[in-house]
C-alpha positions in Angstrom: -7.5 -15.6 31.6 -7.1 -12.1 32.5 -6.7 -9.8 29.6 -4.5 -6.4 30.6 -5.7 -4.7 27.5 -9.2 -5.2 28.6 -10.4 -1.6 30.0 -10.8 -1.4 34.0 -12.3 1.9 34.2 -13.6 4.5 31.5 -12.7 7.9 31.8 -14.6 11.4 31.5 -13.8 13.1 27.9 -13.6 16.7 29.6 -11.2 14.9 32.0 -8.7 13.4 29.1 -9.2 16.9 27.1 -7.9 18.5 29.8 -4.6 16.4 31.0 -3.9 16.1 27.1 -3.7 19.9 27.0 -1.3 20.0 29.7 1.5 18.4 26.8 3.0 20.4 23.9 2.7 18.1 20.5 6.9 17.3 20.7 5.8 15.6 24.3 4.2 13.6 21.5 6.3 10.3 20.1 5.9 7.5 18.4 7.5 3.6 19.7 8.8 1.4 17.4 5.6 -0.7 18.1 3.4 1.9 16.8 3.4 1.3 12.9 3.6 -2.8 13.5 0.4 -3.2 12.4 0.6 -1.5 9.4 1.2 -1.8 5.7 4.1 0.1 3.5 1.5 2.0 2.1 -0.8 2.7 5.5 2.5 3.7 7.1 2.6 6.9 3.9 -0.7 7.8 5.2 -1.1 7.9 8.8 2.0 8.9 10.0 3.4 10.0 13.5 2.5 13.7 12.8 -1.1 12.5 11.7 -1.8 11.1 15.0 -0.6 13.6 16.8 -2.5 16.1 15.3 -5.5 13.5 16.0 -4.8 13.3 19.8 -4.4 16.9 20.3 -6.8 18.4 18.4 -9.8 15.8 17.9 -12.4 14.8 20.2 -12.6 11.3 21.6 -16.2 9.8 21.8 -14.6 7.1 24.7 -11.6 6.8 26.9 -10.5 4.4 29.4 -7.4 3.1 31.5 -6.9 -0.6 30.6 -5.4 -3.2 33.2 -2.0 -2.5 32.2 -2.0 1.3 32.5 -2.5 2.3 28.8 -5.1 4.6 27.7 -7.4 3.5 25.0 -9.0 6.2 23.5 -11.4 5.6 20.6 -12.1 9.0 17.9 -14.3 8.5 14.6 -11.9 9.4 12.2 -13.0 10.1 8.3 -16.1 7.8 9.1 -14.4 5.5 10.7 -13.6 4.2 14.3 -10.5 4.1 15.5 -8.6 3.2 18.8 -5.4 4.8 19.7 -3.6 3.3 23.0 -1.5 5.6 24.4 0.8 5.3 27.4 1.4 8.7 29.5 3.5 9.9 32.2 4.8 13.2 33.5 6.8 14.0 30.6 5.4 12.4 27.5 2.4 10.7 25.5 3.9 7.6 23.8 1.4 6.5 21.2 1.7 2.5 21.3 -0.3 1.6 18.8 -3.3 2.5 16.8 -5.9 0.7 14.7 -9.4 0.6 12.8 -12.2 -1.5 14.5 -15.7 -2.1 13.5 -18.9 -0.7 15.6 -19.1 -4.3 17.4 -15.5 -3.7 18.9 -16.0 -0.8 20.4 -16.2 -1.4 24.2 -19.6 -1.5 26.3 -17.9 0.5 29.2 
């Protein structure tokens, strides 16, 4: 079965940095799908403005276009790993959906 969220090619950090500069933190948004995951309370703490601090002013240690044209870019965050996928065009950087994984998740790209 071919998995669309699997990552088809990785992506320099310099490279991601630098188009991610290029977008002002309102070209920034949440979907409705990016909390879905998450609990009442996990909702109070990471919220839309939390992650967009996150994408624009930490440093990824991996990035990569998956099948379906998302971005998955992984940060450690407060000791811990997390994924972001975001989905970006001209105008904006929609965050999809975000999520803590263990060291064992994190792709062998």
């Amino acid at each position: 079965m071919f998995n669309e969220t699997k990552i088809e090619k990785k992506i320099d950090i310099k490279e991601f940095l630098d188009f991610i500069n290029d977008y002002k933190e309102e070209q920034i948004e949440c979907t409705e799908h990016t909390f879905f995951r998450l609990s009442e309370k996990q909702r109070k703490i990471y919220t839309c403005n939390k992650l967009k601090r996150i994408i624009t002013k930490e440093k990824p240690f991996l990035a990569g276009i998956q099948y379906n044209k998302n971005y998955a870019v992984f940060y450690k965050y407060k000791n811990r790993n997390l994924k972001i996928i975001v989905n970006l065009d001209n105008t904006k950087i929609k965050i999809v959906t975000f999520y803590f994984i263990e060291e064992w998740q994190i792709p062998k790209i």
